[in-house]
C-alpha positions as CSV (number, residue, x, y, z in Angstrom):
1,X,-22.2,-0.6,0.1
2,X,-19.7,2.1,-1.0
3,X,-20.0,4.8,-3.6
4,X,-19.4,4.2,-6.8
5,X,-17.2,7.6,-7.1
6,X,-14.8,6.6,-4.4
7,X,-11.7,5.0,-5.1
8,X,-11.2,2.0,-2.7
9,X,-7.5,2.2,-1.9
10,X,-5.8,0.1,1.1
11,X,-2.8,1.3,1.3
12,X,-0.6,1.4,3.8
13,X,-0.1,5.5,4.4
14,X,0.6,8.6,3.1
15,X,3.4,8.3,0.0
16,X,6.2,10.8,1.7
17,X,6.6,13.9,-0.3
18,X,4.6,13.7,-3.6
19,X,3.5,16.2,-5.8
20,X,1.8,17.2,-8.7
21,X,-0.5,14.9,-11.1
22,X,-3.7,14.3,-13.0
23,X,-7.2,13.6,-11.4
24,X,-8.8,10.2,-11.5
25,X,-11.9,11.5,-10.7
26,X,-14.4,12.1,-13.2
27,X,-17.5,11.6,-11.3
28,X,-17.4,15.3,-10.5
29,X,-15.9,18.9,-12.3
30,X,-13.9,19.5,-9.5
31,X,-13.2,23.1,-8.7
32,X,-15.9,24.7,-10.5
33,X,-18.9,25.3,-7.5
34,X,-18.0,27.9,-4.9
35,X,-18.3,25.7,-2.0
36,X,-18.9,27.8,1.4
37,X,-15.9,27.1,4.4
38,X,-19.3,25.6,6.3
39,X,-20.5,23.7,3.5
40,X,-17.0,22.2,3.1
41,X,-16.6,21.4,6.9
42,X,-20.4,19.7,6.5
43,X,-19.6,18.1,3.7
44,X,-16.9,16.1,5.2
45,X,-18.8,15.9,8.6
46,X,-21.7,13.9,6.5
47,X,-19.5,11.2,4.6
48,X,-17.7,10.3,7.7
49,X,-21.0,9.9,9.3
50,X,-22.3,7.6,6.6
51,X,-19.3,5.3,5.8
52,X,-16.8,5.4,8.6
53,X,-16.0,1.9,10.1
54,X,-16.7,3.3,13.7
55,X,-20.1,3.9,14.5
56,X,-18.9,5.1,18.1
57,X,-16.8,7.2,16.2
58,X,-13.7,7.1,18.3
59,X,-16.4,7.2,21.5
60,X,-16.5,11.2,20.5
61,X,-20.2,13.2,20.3
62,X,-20.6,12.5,16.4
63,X,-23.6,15.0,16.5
64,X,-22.2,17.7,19.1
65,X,-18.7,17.8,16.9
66,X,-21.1,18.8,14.1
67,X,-22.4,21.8,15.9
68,X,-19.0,22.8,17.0
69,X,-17.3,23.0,14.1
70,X,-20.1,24.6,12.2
71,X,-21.4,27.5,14.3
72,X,-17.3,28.7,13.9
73,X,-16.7,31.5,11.4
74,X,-14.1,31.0,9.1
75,X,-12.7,33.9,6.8
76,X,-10.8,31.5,4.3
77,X,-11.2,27.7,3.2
78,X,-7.3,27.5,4.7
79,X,-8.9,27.9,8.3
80,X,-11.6,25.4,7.1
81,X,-9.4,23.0,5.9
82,X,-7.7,23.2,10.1
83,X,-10.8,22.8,11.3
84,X,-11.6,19.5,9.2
85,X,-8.2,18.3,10.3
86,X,-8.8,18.4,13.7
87,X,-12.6,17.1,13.0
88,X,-11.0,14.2,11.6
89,X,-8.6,13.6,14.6
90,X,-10.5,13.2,16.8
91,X,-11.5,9.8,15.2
92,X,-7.9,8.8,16.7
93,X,-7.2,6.8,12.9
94,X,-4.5,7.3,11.1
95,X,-6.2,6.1,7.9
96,X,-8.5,8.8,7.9
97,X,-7.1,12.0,6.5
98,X,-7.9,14.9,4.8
99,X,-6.0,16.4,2.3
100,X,-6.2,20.4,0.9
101,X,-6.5,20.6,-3.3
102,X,-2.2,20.4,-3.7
103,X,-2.4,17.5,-1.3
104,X,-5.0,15.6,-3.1
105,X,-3.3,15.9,-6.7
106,X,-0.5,14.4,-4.9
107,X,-2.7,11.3,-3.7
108,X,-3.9,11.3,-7.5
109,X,-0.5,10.7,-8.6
110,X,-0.1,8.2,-5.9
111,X,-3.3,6.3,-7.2
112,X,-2.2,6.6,-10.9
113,X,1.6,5.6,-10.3
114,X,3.1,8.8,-11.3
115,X,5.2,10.2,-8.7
116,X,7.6,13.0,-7.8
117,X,9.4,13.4,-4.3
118,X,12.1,11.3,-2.2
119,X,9.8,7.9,-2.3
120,X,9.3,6.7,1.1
121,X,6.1,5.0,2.7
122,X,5.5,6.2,6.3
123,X,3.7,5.0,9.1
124,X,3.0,6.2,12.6
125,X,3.7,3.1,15.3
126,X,0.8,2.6,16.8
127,X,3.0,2.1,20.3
128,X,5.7,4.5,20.1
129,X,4.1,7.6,17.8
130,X,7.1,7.2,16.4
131,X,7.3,7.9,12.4
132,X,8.2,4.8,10.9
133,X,9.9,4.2,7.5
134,X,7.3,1.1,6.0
135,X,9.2,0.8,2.9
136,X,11.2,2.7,0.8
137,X,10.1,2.9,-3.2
138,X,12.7,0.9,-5.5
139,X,14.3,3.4,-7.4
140,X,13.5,6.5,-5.9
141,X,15.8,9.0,-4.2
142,X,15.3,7.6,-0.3
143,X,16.0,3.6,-1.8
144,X,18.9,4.6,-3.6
145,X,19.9,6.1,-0.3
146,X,20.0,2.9,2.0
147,X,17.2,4.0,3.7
148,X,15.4,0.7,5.3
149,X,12.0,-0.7,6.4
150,X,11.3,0.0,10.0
151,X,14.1,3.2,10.0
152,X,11.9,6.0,12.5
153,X,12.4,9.4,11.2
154,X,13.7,11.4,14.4
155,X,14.3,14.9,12.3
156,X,13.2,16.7,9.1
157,X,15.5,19.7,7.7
158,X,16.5,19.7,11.5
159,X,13.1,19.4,13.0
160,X,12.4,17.1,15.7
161,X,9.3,14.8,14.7
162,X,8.4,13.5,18.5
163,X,4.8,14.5,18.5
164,X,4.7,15.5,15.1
165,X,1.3,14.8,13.1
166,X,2.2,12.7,10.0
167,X,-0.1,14.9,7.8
168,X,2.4,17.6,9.0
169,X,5.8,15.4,8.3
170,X,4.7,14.8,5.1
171,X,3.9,18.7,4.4
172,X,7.6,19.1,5.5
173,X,9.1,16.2,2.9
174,X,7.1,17.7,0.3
175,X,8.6,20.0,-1.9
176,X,9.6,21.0,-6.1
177,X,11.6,19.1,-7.7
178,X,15.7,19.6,-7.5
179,X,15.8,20.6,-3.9
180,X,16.4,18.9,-0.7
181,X,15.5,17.6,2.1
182,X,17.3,16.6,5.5
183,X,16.0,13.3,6.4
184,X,17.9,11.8,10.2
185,X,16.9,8.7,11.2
186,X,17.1,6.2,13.8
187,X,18.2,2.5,13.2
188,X,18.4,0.8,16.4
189,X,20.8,2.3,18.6
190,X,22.4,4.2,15.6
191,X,21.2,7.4,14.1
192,X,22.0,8.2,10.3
193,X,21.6,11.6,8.5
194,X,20.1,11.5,5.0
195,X,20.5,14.7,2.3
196,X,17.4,13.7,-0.4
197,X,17.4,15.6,-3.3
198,X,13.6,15.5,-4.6
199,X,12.5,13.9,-8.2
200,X,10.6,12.7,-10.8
201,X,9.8,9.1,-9.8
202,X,8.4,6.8,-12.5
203,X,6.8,3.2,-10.8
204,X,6.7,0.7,-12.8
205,X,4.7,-1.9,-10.5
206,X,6.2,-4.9,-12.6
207,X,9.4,-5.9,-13.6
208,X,10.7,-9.9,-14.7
209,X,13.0,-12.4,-15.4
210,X,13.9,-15.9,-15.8
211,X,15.9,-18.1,-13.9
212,X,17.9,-21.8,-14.9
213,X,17.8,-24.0,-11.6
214,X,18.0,-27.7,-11.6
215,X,14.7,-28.4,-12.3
216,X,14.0,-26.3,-14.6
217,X,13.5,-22.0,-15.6
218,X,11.7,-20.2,-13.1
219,X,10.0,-16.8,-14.1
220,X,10.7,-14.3,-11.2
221,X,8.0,-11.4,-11.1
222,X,8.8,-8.5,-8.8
223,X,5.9,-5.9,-7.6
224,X,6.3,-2.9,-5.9
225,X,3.2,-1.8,-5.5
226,X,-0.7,-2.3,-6.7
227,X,-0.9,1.1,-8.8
228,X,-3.7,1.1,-11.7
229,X,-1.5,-0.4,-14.0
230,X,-0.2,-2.8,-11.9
231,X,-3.0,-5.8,-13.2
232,X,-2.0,-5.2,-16.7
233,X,1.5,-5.1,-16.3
234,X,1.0,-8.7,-13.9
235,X,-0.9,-9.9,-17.3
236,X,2.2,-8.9,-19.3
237,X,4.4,-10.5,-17.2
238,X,3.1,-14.0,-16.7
239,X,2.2,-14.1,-20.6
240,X,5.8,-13.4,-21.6
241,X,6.9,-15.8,-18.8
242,X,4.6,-18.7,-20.2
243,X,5.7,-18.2,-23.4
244,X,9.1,-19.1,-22.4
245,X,7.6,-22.1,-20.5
246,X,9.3,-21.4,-17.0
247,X,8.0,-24.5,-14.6
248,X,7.3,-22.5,-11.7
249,X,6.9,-18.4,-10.2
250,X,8.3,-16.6,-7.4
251,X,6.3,-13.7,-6.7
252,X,8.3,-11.3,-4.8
253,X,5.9,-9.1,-2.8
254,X,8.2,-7.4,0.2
255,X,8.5,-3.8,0.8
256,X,4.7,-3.5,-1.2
257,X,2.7,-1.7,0.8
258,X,-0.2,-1.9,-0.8
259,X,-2.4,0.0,-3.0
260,X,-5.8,0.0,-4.9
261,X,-8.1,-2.9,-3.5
262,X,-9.1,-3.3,-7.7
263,X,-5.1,-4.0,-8.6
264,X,-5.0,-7.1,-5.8
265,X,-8.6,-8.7,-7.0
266,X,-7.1,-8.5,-10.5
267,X,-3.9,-9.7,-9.9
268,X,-5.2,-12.4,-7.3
269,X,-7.6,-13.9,-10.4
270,X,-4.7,-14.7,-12.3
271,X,-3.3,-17.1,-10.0
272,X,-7.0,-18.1,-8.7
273,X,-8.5,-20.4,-10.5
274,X,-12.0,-19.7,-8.3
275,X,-12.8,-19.3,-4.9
276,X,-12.8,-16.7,-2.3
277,X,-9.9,-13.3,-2.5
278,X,-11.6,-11.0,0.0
279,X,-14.4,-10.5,1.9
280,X,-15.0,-6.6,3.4
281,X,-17.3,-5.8,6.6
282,X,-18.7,-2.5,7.3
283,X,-19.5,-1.0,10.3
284,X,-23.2,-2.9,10.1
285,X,-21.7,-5.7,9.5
286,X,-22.9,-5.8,5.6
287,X,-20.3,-8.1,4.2
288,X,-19.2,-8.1,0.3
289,X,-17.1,-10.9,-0.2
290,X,-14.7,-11.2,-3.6
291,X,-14.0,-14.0,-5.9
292,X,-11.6,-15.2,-8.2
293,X,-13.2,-14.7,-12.1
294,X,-12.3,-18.3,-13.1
295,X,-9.5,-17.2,-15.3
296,X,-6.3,-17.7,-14.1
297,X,-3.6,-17.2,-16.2
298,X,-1.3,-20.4,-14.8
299,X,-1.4,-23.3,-12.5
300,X,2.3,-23.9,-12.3
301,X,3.8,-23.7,-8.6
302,X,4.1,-20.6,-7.1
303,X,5.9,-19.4,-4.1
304,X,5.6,-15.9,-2.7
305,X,8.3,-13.4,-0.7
306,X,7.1,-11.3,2.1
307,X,8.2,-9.1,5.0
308,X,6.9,-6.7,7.7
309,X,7.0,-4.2,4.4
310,X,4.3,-6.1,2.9
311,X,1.4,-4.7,4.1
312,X,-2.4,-4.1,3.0
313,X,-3.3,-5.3,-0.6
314,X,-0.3,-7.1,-0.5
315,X,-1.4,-8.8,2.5
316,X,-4.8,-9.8,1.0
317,X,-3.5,-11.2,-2.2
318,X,-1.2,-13.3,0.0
319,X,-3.2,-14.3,2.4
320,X,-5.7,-15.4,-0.2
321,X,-2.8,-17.1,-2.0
322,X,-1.9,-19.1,1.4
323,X,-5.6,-20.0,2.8
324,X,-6.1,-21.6,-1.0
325,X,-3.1,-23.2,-0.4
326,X,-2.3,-21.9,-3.8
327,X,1.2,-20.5,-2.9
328,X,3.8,-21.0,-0.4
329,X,4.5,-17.7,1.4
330,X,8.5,-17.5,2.4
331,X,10.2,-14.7,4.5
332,X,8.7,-13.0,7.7
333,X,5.7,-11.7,9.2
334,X,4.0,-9.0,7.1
335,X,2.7,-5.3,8.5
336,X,-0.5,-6.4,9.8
337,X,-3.0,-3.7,8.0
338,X,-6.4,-5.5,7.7
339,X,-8.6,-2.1,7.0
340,X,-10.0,-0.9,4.0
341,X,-10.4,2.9,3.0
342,X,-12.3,5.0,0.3
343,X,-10.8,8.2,-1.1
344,X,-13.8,10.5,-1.3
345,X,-13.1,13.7,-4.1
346,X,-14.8,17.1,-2.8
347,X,-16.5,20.2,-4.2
348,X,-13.4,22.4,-3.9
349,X,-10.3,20.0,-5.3
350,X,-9.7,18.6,-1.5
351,X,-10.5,15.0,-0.8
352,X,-11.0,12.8,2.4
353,X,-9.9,9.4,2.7
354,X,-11.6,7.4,5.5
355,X,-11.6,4.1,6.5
356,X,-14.8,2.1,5.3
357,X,-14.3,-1.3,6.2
358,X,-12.2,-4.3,7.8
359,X,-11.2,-6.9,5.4
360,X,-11.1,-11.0,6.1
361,X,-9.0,-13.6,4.3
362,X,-11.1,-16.5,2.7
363,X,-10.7,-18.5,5.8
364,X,-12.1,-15.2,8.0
365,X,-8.3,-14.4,9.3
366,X,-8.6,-10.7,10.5
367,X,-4.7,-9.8,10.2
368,X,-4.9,-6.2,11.5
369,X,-2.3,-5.8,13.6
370,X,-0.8,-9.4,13.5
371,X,0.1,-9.8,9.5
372,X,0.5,-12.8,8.1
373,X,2.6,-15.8,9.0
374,X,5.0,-17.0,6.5
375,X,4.8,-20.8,5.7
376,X,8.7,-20.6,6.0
377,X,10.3,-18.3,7.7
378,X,13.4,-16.9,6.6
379,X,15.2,-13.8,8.8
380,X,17.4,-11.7,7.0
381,X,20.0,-9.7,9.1
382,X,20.4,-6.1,9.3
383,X,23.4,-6.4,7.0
384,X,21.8,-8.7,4.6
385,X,18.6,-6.5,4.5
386,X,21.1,-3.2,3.7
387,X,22.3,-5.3,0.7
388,X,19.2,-6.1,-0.8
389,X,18.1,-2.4,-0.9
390,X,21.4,-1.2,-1.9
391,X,21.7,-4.0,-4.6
392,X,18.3,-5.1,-5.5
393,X,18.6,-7.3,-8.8
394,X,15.9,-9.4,-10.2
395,X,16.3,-12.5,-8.5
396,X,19.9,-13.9,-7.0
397,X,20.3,-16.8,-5.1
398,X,22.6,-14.2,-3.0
399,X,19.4,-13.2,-1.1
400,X,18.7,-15.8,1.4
401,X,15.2,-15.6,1.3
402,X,15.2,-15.9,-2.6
403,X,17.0,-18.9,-2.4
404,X,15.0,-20.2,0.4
405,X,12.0,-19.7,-2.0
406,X,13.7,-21.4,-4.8
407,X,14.7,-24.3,-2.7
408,X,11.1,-24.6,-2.2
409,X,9.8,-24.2,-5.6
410,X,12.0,-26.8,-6.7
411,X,10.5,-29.1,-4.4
412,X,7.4,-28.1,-5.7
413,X,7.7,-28.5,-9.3
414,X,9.8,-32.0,-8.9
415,X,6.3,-33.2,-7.0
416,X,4.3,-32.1,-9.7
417,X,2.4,-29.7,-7.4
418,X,-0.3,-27.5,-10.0
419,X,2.3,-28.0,-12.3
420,X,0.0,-27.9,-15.5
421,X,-0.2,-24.8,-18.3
422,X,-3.2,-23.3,-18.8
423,X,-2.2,-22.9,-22.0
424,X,-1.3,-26.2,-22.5
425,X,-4.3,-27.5,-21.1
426,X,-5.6,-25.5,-24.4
């Protein structure tokens, strides 16, 4: 159904203000035809006309959009790459974007988990328009900050952002290393001014521990975000935990907004033991579904955190998780991002990523714009949320959803509930 060069990614957005990093595409030498301004804007005309979701295409002329933009004369591939930005507009989604050569190195890193800027996730509201903070990444310049899920970015360096493209916010957050930027924001009624100063970021999608409850350790797994390593450093994780015989896992997924669609079929198929993950529909309704590989990596009780930040792959491995009735999901409702999209390398070093599919829960649940229901819901208040990002350790019972999410993982592993080793069944 999809090409086997693309890289299926279902993220939530654009990673705010990255920069710099290594290709993962090998599939083609990237930079080395000289690729006409026309053949460019063709190029990009003809994938979205083979894979986009939308045959209606937004209810624009497909064909007649063609013509325009072609018959144009263009004296340089930076009045090309315009006119393929306002091409891709008018499909009216803002998972579809193009991105210029610096642009797309900076998805690369993205894709690969190496990253440099201020770490934020951004989302337009669908609603509003408004620039919306999904999640800030742990560690990074804009976490260390306080900046919070669901924040709006009013101003950048002083420039409002009403009406403001988020291709073009990003551009402006973007930047070398050591400087600044001048991030205000809106939070509720109050508004908050932010001085970021740009860096290195190195995500590392896994980190663990152990905890001693009444009934017993519990291994506490915390994951960012589904980067390529993610899967391995999931295996690494749950190993290490097994070895030191924890009865139970709390799989802490909120503020992930998502990532390759690879990293959550991995990482679901070692909590899986079979079944149905995913199951993707293209616009002619050809449907791929995804299984579990048969080799999970525990049984023992699981219990998962999740929040309106959790969005995307996130969503899919726990709404897999729930419908299997594998895990208990605990917090609040997540994001509610139930499309799929390719990232699509070009002659010239610029890529196009374009939505290619809707994606399903094994029980058919379409969560795009509704997320998923947690099994228990647990609000945190503004105050308490500002704590957690401001003092994010592995696992404390101070965090009311954590301890909610204990609580029930106790229950679990005092009723017996999956509660055999794998390797024990060895």
């Amino acid at each position: 159904m999809f090409k086997q060069k693309s890289i299926v990614r279902i993220e939530l957005a654009v990673i705010a203000a990255i920069l710099a990093g290594t290709s993962l595409y090998t599939s083609k030498v990237l930079g080395k035809t000289q690729t006409t301004p026309q053949k460019l804007v063709d190029e990009v005309w003809q994938i979205l006309d083979k894979n986009y979701v939308d045959a209606n295409f937004n209810h624009q002329d497909w064909k007649a959009i063609r013509q325009q933009y072609l018959s144009r004369s263009y004296s340089s591939k930076k009045e090309a790459y315009g006119a393929i930005q306002e091409m891709v507009a008018k499909l009216g989604d803002r998972y579809t974007e193009f991105y210029d050569p610096q642009e797309f190195k900076a998805l690369n890193s993205d894709i690969s988990g190496n990253l440099s800027g201020v770490g934020l996730e951004l989302a337009e509201n669908e609603k509003t328009k408004a620039l919306t903070v999904i999640a800030p990444i742990e560690g990074t310049p804009a976490f260390k900050a306080g900046i919070l899920p669901g924040d709006l970015i009013v101003q950048i360096n002083g420039q409002i952002t009403q009406g403001m493209k988020i291709e073009d916010a990003v551009k402006r957050i973007l930047g070398p290393v050591g400087t600044k930027v001048v991030l205000t924001i809106k939070r509720g009624s109050q508004s908050q001014t932010f001085q970021l100063t740009r860096a290195n970021i190195a995500i590392h999608p896994v980190t663990y521990n152990t905890q001693t409850t009444a009934v017993g350790k519990i291994g506490y797994i915390r994951l960012p975000e589904f980067t390529q390593t993610a899967p391995a450093q999931m295996h690494r994780a749950i190993e290490a935990l097994e070895k030191q015989q924890v009865q139970g896992y709390v799989l802490d997924l909120r503020s992930d907004p998502g990532g390759l669609l690879d990293a959550s079929l991995q990482i679901a198929s070692m909590w899986l033991k079979q079944g149905a993950i995913v199951s993707l529909v293209n616009r002619d309704q050809v449907k791929d579904s995804y299984n579990a590989s048969g080799h999970p990596l525990t049984n023992k009780p699981l219990v998962i955190l999740v929040d309106k930040g959790s969005a995307s792959a996130s969503e899919i491995l726990s709404g897999a998780l729930q419908d299997d009735k594998r895990a208990t999901l605990v917090g609040t409702r997540t994001f509610g991002k139930g499309l799929v999209q390719a990232v699509e390398p070009l002659d010239d070093g610029s890529g196009l990523k374009l939505t290619i599919a809707k994606y399903y829960t094994p029980k058919g649940r379409d969560i795009n714009h509704i997320g998923i229901a947690p099994d228990i819901n647990v609000e945190l208040s503004e105050a308490q949320q500002q704590a957690l990002v401001e003092n994010r350790t592995l696992g404390t019972l101070a965090d009311p959803q954590y301890a909610s999410a204990v609580a029930d993982l106790s229950k679990l592993i005092q009723s017996g509930a999956n509660h055999v080793s794998l390797h024990d069944e060895k």
